[in-house]
N, C-alpha and C positions, 0 to 999 in steps of 0.2 A: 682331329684337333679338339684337344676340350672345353669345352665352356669355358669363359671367364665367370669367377664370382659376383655374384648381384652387389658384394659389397666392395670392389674392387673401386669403381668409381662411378660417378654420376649418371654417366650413360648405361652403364648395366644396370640400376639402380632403378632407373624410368623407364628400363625397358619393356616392364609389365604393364599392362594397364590398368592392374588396381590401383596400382603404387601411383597412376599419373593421375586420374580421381581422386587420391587423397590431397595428392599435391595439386588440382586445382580447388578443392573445398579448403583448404589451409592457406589458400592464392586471397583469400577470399577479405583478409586482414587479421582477425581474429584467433586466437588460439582456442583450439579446440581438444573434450578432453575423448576417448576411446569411444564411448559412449554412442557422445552427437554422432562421429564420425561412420558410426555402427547404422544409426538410426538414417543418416542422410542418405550412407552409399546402399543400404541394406545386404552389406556384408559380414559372416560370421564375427564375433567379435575374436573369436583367435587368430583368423586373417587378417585383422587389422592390425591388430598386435603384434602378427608377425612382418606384415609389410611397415608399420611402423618402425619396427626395429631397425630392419634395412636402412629405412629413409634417413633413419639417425645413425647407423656405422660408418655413412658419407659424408652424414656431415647436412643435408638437406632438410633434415627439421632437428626441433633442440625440441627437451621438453622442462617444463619447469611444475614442482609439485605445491598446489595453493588447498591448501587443507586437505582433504583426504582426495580430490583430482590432482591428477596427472594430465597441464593442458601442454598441448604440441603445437609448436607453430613452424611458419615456414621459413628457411632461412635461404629467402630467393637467392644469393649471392652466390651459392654454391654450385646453382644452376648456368650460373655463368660458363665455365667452357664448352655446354653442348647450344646454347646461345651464338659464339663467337665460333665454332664449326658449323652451326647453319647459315650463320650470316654469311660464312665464305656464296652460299649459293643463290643469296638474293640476287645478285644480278644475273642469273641464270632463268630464276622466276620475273623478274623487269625484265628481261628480255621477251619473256616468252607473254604476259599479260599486254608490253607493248605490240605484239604484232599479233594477238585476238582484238585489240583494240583496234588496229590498221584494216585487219579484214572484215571488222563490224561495220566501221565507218566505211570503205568499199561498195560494202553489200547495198549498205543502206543510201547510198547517192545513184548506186545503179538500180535500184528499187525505185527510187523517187525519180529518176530521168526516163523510165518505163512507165510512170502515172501522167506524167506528163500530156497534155495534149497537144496533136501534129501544129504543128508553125509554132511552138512555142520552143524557145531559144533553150538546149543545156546549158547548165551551169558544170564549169570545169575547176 
């Protein structure tokens, strides 16, 4: 089966991890130009230009040109449907946090009715 293209949609797009670095330095408020981006993540500057590109055939940053910069920013909205396909799994994770929680509390009452000294009453 072949690859889907990195610029097919959002989720191929973030699939890389450069590409999800950029997009948490860009997460950051501010529009940023090639450069900083070089100097933050310390990635060749034609890598970033190229994951750049990507990030914007999806749609995931825009960039706007302010005198001789080229600043990029994020355009979180786009990141929306891989957002609303995880969330399908939050209550899978509440599930599963809730019942580390029930075995922490567990441990830790039968830990504390073990410190206990003899004639003195458990707590249920």
């Amino acid at each position: 089966m072949a690859r889907a293209a990195t610029t097919t949609d959002a989720f191929n797009a973030i699939a890389e991890p450069r590409r999800r670095q950029i997009i948490d330095v860009l997460a950051r408020g501010r529009p940023h130009a090639v450069g900083e981006l070089v100097q933050t993540l310390r990635i060749p500057q034609p890598a970033v230009s190229k994951h750049l590109g990507v990030l914007r055939k999806v749609g995931i940053v825009s960039v706007a040109k302010e005198g001789q910069h080229r600043l990029y920013r994020l355009n979180a909205t786009e990141l929306k449907p891989v957002h609303d396909w995880v969330k399908t799994y939050e209550r899978y994770w509440s599930h599963q946090l809730a019942r580390v929680k029930e075995r922490a509390e567990r441990k830790a009452t039968e830990r504390s009715s073990k410190d206990k000294p003899p004639g003195q009453k458990k707590e249920e």
